[in-house]
C-alpha positions in Angstrom: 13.7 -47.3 59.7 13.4 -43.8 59.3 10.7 -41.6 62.2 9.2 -38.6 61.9 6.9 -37.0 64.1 3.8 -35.1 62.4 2.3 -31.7 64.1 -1.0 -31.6 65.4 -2.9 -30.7 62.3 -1.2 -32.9 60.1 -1.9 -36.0 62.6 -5.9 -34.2 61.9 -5.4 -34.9 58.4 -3.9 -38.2 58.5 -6.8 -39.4 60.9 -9.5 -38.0 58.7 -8.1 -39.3 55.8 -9.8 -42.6 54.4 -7.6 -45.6 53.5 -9.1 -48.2 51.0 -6.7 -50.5 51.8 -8.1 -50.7 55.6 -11.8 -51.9 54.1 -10.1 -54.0 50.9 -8.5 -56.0 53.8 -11.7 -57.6 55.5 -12.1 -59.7 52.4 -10.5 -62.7 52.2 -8.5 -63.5 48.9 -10.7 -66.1 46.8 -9.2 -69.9 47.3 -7.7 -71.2 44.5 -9.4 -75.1 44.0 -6.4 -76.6 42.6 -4.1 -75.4 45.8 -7.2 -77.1 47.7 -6.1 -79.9 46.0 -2.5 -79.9 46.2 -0.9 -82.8 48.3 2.7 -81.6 47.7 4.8 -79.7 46.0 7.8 -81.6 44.9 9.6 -78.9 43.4 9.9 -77.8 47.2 9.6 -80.7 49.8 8.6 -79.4 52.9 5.9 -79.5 56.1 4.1 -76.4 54.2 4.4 -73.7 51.6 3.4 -70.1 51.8 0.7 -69.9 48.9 0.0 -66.3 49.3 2.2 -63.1 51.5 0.9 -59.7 51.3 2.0 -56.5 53.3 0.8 -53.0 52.8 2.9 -50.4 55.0 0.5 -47.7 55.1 2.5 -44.1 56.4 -0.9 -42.2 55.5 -2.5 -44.0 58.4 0.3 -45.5 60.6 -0.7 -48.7 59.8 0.7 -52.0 58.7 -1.4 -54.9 56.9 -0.2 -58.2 57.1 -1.6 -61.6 55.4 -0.9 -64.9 55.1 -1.9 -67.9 53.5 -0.3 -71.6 54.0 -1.1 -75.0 52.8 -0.3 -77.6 55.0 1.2 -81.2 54.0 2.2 -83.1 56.5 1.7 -83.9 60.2 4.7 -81.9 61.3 3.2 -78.8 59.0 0.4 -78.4 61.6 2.5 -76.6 63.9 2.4 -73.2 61.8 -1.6 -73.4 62.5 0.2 -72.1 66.4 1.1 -68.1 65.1 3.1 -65.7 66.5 3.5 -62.0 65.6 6.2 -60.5 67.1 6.1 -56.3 67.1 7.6 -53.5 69.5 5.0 -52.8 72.2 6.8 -49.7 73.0 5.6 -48.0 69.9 2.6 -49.7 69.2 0.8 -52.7 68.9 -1.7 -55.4 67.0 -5.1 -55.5 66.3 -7.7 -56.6 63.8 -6.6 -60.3 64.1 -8.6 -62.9 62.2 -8.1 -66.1 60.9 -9.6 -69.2 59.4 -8.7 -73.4 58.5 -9.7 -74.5 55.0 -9.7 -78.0 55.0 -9.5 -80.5 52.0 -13.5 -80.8 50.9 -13.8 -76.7 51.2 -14.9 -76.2 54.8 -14.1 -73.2 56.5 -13.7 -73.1 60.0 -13.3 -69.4 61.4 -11.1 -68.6 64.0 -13.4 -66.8 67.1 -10.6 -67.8 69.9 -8.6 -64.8 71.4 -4.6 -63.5 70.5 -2.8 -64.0 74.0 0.1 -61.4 74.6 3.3 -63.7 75.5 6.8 -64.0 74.9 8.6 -65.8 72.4 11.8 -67.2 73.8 14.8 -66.8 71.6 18.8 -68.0 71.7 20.3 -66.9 75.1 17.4 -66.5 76.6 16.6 -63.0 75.1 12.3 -62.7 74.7 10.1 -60.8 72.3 6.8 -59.8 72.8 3.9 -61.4 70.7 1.1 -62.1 70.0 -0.4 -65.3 69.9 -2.9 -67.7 68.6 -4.3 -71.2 67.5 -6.4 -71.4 63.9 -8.9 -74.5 64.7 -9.3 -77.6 62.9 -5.8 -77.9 61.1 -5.3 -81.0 59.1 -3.2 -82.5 56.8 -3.8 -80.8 53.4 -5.6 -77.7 55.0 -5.1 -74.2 54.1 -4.7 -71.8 56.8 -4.6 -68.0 56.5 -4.8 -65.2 58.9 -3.9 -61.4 58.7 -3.7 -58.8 61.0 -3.3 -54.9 61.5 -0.2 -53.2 63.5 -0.5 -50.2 64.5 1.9 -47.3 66.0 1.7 -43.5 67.3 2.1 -40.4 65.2 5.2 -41.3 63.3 6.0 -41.9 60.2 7.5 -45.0 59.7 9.1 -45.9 56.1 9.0 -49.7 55.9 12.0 -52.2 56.7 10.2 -55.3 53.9 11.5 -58.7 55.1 10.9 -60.9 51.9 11.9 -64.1 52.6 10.6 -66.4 55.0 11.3 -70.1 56.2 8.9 -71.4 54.3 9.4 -71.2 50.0 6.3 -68.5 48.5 4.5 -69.4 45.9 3.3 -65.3 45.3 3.8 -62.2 47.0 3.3 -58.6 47.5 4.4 -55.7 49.7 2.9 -51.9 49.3 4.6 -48.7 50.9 2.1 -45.9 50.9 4.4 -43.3 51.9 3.4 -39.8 53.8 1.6 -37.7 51.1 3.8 -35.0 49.8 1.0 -32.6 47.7 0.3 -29.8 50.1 2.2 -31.2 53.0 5.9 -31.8 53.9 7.3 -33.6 56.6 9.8 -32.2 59.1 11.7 -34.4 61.2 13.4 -33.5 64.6 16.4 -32.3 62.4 14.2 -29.7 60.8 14.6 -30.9 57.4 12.6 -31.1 55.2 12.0 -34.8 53.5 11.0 -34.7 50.0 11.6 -37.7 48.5 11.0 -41.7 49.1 14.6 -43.6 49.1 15.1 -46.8 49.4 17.9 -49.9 49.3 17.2 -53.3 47.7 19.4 -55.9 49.9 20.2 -59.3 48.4 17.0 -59.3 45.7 17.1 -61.0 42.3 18.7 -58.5 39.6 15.3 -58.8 37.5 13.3 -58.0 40.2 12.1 -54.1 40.8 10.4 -51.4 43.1 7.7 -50.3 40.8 5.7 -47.0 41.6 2.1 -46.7 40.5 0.3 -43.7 39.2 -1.0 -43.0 42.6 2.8 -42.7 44.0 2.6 -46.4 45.8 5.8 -48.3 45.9 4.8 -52.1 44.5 7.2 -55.0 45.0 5.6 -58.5 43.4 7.1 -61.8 43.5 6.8 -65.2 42.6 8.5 -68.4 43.8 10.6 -67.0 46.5 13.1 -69.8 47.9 12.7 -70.3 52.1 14.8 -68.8 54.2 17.1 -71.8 55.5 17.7 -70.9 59.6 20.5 -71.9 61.4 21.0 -72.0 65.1 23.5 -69.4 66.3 23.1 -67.4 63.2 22.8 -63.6 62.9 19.3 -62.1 63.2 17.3 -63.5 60.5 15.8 -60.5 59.2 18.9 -59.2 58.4 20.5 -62.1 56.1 17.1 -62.5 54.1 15.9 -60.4 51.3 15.0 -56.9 52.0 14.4 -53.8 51.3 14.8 -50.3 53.3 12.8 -47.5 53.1 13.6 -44.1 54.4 12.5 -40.5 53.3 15.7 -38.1 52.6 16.3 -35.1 50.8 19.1 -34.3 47.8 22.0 -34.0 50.9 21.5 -37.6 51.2 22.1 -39.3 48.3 25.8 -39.6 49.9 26.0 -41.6 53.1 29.3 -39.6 54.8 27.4 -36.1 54.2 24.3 -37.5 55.7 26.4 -38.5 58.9 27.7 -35.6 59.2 24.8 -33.1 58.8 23.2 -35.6 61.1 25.5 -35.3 63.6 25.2 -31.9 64.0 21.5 -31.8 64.4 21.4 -34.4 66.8 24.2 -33.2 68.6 22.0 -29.7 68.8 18.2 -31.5 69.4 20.8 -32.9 72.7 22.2 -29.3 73.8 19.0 -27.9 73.5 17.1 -30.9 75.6 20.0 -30.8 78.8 20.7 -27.2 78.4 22.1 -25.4 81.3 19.4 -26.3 84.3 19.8 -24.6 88.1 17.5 -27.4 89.1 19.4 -30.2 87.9 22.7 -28.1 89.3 20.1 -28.2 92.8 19.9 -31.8 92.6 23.5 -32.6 91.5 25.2 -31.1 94.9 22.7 -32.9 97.1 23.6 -36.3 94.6 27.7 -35.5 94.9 29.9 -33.8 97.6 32.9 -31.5 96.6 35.2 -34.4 98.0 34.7 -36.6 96.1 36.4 -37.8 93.0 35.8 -37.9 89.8 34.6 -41.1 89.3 32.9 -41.0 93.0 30.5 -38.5 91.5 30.1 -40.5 88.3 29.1 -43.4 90.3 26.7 -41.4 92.8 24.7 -39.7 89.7 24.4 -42.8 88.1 23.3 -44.9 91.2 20.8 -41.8 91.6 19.0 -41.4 87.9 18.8 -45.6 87.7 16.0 -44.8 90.5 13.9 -42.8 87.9 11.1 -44.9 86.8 11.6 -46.1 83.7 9.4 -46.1 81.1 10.1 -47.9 78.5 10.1 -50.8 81.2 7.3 -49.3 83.7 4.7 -47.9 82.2 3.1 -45.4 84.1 -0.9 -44.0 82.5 -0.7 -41.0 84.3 3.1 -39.7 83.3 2.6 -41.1 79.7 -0.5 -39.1 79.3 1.4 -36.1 80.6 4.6 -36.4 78.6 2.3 -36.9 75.6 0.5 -33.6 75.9 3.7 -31.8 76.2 5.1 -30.7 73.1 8.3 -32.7 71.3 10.1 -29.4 70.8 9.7 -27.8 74.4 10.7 -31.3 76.5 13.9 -30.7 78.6 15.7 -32.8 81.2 14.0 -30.9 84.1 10.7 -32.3 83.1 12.5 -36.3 83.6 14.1 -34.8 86.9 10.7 -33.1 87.9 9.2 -36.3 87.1 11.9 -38.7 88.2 10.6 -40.4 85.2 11.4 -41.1 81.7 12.1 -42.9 78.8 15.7 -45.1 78.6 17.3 -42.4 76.5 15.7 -39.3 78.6 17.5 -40.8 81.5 20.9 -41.0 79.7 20.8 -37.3 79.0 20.0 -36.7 83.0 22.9 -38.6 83.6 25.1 -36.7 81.5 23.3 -33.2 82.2 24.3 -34.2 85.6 27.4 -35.5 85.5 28.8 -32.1 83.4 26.7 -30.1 86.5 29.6 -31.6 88.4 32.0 -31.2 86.1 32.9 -34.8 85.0 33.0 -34.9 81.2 30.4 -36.3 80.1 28.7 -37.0 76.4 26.3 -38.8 74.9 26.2 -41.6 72.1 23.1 -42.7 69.7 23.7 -46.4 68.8 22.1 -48.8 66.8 20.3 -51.6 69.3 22.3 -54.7 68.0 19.6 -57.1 69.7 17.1 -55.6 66.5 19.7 -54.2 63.6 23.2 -54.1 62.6 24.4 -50.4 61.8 24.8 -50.0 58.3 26.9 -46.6 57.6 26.3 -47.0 53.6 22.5 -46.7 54.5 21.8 -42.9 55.3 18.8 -43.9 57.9 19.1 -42.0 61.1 16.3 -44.5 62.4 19.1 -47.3 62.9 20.2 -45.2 66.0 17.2 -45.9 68.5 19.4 -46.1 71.4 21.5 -43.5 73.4 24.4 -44.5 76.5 26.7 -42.3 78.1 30.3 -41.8 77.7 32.2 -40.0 81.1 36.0 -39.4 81.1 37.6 -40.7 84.1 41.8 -40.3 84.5 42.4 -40.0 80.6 39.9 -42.7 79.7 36.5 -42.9 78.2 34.0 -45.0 80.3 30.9 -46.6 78.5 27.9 -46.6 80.7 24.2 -47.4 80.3 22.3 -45.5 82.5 19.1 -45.7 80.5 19.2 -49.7 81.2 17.4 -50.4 84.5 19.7 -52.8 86.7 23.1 -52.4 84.7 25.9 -52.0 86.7 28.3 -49.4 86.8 31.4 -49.2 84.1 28.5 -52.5 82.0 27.0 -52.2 78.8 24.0 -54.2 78.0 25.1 -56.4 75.2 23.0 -55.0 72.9 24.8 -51.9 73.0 28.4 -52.9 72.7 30.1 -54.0 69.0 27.9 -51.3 68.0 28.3 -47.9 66.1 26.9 -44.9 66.1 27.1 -41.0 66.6 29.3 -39.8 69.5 29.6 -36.4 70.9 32.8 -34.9 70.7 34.8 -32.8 72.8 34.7 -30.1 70.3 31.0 -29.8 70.8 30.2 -31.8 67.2 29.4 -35.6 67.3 31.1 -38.1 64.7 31.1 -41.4 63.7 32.3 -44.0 66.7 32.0 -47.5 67.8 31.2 -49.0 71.4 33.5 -51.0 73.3 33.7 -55.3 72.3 32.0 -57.0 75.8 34.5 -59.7 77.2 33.8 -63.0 78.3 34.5 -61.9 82.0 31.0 -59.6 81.6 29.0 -62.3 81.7 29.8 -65.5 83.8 27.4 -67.9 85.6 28.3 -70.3 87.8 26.7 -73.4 88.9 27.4 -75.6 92.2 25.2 -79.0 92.1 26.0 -81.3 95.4 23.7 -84.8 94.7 23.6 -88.2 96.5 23.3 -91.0 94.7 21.0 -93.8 95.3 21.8 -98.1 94.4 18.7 -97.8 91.8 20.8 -94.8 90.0 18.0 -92.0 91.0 19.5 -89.0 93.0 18.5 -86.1 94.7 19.8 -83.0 96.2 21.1 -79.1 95.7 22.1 -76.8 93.0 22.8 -73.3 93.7 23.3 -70.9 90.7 24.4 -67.2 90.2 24.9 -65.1 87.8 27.0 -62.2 87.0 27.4 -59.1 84.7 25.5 -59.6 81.5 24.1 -63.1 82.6 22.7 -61.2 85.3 21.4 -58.1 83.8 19.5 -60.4 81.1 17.4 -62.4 84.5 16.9 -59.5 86.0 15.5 -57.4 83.3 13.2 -60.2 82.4 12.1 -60.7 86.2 10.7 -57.2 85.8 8.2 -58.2 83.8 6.9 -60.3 85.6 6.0 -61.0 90.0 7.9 -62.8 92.0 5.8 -66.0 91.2 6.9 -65.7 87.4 10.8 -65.1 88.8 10.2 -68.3 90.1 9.0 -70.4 87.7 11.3 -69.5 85.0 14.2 -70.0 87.2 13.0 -73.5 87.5 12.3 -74.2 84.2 15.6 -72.6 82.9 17.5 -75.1 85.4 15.1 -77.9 84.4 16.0 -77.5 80.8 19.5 -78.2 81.4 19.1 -81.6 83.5 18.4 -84.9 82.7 14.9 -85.9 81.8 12.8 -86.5 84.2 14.3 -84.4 86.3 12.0 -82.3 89.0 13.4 -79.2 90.2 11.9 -77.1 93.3 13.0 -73.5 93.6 13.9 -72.6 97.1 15.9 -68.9 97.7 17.0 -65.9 95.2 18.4 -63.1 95.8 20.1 -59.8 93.9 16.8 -59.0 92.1 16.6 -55.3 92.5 20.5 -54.3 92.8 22.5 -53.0 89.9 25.7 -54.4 91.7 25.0 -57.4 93.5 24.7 -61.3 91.6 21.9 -62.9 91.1 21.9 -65.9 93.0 19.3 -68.7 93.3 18.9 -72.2 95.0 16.8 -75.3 94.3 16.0 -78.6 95.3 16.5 -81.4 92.2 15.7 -85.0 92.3 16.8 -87.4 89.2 14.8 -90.4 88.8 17.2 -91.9 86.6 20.5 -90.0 86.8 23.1 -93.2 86.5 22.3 -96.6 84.3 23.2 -99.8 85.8 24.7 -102.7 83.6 25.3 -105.7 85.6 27.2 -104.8 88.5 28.5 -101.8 87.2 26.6 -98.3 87.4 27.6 -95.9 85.0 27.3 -92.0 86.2 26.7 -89.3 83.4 29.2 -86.7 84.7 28.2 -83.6 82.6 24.9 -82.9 85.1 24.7 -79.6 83.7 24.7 -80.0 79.9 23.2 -83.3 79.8 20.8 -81.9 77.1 23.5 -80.5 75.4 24.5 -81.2 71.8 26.4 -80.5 69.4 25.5 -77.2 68.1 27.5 -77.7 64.9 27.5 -81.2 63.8 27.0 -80.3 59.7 29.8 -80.4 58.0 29.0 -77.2 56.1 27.4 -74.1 57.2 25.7 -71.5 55.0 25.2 -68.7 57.6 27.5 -67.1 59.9 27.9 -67.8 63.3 26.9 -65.1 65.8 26.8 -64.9 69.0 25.2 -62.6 71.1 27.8 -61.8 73.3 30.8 -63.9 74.7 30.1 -65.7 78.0 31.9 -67.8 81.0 30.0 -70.8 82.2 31.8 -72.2 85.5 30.2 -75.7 86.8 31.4 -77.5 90.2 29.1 -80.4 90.5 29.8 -83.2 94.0 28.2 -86.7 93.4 28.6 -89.0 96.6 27.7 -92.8 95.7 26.6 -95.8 98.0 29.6 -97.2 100.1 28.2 -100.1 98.1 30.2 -99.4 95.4 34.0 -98.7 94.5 35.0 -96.3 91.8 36.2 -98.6 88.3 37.9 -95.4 86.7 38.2 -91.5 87.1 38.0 -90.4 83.4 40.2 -87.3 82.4 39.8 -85.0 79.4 42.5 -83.2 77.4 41.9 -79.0 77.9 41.2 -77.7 74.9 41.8 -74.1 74.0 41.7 -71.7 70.6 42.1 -68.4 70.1 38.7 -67.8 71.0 38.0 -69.9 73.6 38.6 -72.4 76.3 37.5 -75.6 78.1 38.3 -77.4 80.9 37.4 -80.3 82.8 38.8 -81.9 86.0 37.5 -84.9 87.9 38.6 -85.4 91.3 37.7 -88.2 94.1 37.6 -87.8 98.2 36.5 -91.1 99.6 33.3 -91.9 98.0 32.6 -88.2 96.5 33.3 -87.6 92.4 34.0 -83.7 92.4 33.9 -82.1 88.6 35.0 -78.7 87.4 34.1 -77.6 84.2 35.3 -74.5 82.9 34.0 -73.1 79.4 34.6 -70.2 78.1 33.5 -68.4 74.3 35.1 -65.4 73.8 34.6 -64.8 70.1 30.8 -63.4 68.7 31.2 -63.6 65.1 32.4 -66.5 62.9 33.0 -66.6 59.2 32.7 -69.5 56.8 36.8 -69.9 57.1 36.7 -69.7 60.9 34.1 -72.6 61.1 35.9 -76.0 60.6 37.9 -74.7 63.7 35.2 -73.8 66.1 33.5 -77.3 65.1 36.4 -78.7 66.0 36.1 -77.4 69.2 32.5 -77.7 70.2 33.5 -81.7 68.9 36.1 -81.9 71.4 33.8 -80.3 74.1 31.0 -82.9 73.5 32.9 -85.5 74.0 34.4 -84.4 76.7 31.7 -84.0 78.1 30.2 -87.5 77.3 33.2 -89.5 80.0 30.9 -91.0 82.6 32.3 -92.4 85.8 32.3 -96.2 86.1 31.5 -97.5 89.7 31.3 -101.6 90.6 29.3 -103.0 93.0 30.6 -104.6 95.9 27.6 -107.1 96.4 
């Protein structure tokens, strides 16, 4: 998505201008009597259908329009009457909400509750922000519609259009209103000049077409637009659905490898000019590093000591955002962050490496693409898929990847949203070029969990888990936990643990520690009690022995798959879990489970008895992230194996 900023008088212009669209909006579209009616639509079973989709990116104002209508069918379809809009809250935000229920006889039922800011939780425990809300009244054959404005500051952002959904579309429409050319151009931080709308149809019908209108709008209409079928462990959504990117460009980039290129060299220069060559930062480096020390000492001391600059893309701060915002775009250097000991995540990077080359390690920087939001595309000539900037140092011949805009990340770690990516690197040769980030290993992000439970005649139990995480496991806790206070830490350290147990299952948080340090684990302890861990059956009691992923399932039980599997990052889960039954009972059997292992991964389990004590270690590692069609009969076959190795109880008899 392509961002340009606008000067002063042009952002006067924009914010005088008037915009139709913004009044056309308030009106709802007129309702249609026969969808009132409709009770189904066989020619697409499902909960709901999307009747009506509309979205108007609007560049003149910095606005986005977004509306919605759905009919609901069944009791299950109810649940789209909860909404969540997901959008960047560092840019900008969402206002204008309103909503309403139709229901069958014509009554409308207007929403006048409020939109709740929260987070929607998604695979591996990574959370957007969103905003959220509950139309009233939803029934069975009700039509619900809302819409809503986002908003964002003064850039211009051409449009990323997302056309499918996950529910089949009747109708739709999207609108770009891009920047107004006549009597205005638009410059971005490059210095070019941007005289033309591009853009890149992705995966659309062959008769379908981007039509302009005589007042230069881009129009895209639709009809009967097949849902989006989601699959768990799949590659960002938006991503494998229709699309279309927008982004403004010039004559020089009609061809993606000379738009690298010149790219490169003006963001390679926007960088020289930002770090330049500062006596203050020179100041604060030899009070930071000692003239003993090595290489990668000094590395490490500069990192430890710009990681302490309040971040803002994480913090906010009123008063330093107010002040950075009346400072011009063009005269911003690194002084201001270290005079400030403040900035934003990729301001910090370029202390680190203004720093770093102050005492003399090699240092450059990289602009990635933020794999948590976008895949880099090369063929797509949009320096807005590089949001993200890291460090590279050289240390004894090798290049080290770090991430000191990343509050918390450790030394020598990149946050897995940054590695398997690409992007432009500096070079050496003081031009930047086309690179790649390093591929994360499984050994970056390992938890461990140690569970010691007594066992009661009745099959409840009680006890201790203790649980810690490490590299990437615990960079993803502990940037969440900033979010919130230490109350919030709390309760979503019990409800992740709860999650994994047994139902029923009550889970007290008692100790955590590792929090605030960069280095250290995060570790935590609880208190668990299982009503009903073990089932008895006559005189025998049979004991689940997979504590830990007893709501666990088989994540790929089709037989076919249409997406590919993705996962985030690879990971090492390590479980040691002690079970000590009554000296009522004797053990029956021990079960044992075959290893399995593939070229991507490993499991392990080992069951072991002292006295009356069951001791299991499970060991599961994934080391792979991206699977295609070929590769999955394989790693079904392996999460198969797992699940039922998982699934061995122990079998204890009862003396009595």
């Amino acid at each position: 998505m392509f961002r340009a900023r606008l000067s002063f008088a042009m952002m006067a212009f924009v914010l005088l201008f008037p915009s139709s669209r913004l009044f056309a909006l308030d009106d709802w579209q007129p309702i249609n009597p026969e969808e009132l009616k409709m009770t189904a639509d066989p020619a697409h079973p499902a909960d709901a259908i999307i009747l009506y989709h509309e979205e108007t990116a609007d560049d003149m104002t910095h606005h986005r329009y977004v509306y919605k209508r759905v009919k609901i069918f069944t009791e299950q379809g109810k649940r789209y009457g909860d909404v969540a809009i997901e959008y960047d809250g560092s840019i900008g935000g969402i206002s204008d909400i309103k909503g309403r229920t139709i229901a069958p006889d014509g009554t409308i039922t207007p929403f006048t509750g409020k939109a709740f800011n929260t987070t929607v939780l998604k695979a591996h425990g990574i959370k957007y922000l969103a905003k959220t809300f509950a139309l009233p009244n939803v029934q069975i054959g009700s039509i619900i519609e809302w819409k809503y404005t986002e908003y964002w500051d003064d850039l211009l952002f051409a449009p990323h259009w997302v056309i499918q959904d996950n529910l089949f579309q009747k109708r739709a429409k999207f609108t770009f209103i891009p920047f107004d050319k006549a009597g205005y151009t638009i410059h971005d931080e490059r210095g070019d000049i941007k005289d033309r709308v591009l853009y890149l149809p992705i995966g659309l019908p062959e008769n379908i077409a981007i039509k302009p209108t005589v007042n230069n709008h881009l129009e895209l209409e639709l009809k009967d637009i097949p849902a989006f079928e989601e699959e768990e462990y799949s590659p960002p959504a938006d991503i494998l659905k229709m699309q279309v990117d927008f982004y403004y460009g010039t004559s020089k980039t009609m061809k993606a490898q000379d738009f690298w290129k010149d790219e490169g060299k003006y963001w390679n220069k926007e960088v020289e000019k930002f770090i330049g060559r500062s006596g203050a930062v020179a100041s604060a480096t030899n009070q930071v590093v000692s003239a003993s020390d090595t290489p990668e000492q000094k590395a490490r001391k500069i990192y430890a000591y710009v990681q302490k600059a309040k971040n803002l893309n994480y913090q906010r701060d009123t008063a330093i955002l107010e002040e950075i915002s009346k400072e011009p775009r063009d005269k911003r250097t690194v002084e201001g962050v270290l005079r400030r000991n403040a900035g934003f995540s990729n301001d910090i990077a370029r202390l680190f490496v203004a720093m770093a080359r102050a005492a003399n390690v090699p240092a450059y920087l990289m602009r990635i693409a933020d794999r948590e939001k976008t895949f880099f595309r090369v063929n797509v000539p949009n320096e807005g898929q590089l949001t993200v900037e890291i460090a590279v140092v050289v240390l004894d011949g090798k290049d080290v990847f770090l991430d000191p805009g990343t509050p918390l990340c450790p030394f020598g770690l990149l946050a897995w949203q940054h590695t398997s990516s690409q992007g432009l690197r500096q070079t050496a040769a003081g031009t930047a070029e086309l690179a790649s980030t390093p591929t994360p290993s499984y050994k970056d992000a390992v938890s461990k969990r140690v569970g010691k439970l007594i066992l009661a005649e009745d099959g409840s139990a009680h006890g201790k888990v203790a649980v810690a995480w490490a590299g990437e496991e615990a960079l993803i806790h502990k940037l969440s936990g900033m979010k919130t206070d230490e109350a919030g830490r709390q309760k979503a350290l019990e409800e992740e643990l709860q999650e994994m147990l047994p139902n029923g299952s009550s889970v007290k948080f008692e100790t955590a520690n590792g929090w605030d340090s960069a280095d250290a684990q995060l570790t935590a302890t609880f208190s668990v009690d299982v009503p009903s861990l073990a089932s008895n059956a006559g005189k025998r009691m049979l004991v689940p022995t997979n504590f830990f992923q007893s709501r666990s399932k088989q994540p790929f039980a089709e037989g076919e798959r249409k997406n590919p599997v993705y996962f985030y990052y690879p990971y090492y889960a390590i479980d040691e879990m002690h079970i000590t039954y009554p000296n009522s009972f004797h053990m029956e059997n021990l079960p044992k489970t075959d290893p399995l292992r593939t070229a991507f991964s490993m499991y392990k389990v080992e069951r072991t008895a002292n006295g009356n004590t069951v001791v299991i270690n499970r060991d599961f590692a994934m080391a792979g992230m991206a699977f295609i069609s070929k590769d999955y009969p394989e790693l079904r076959k392996f999460f198969s194996g797992v699940s039922t190795g998982d699934s061995e109880p122990l079998v204890l008899t009862s003396a009595k």
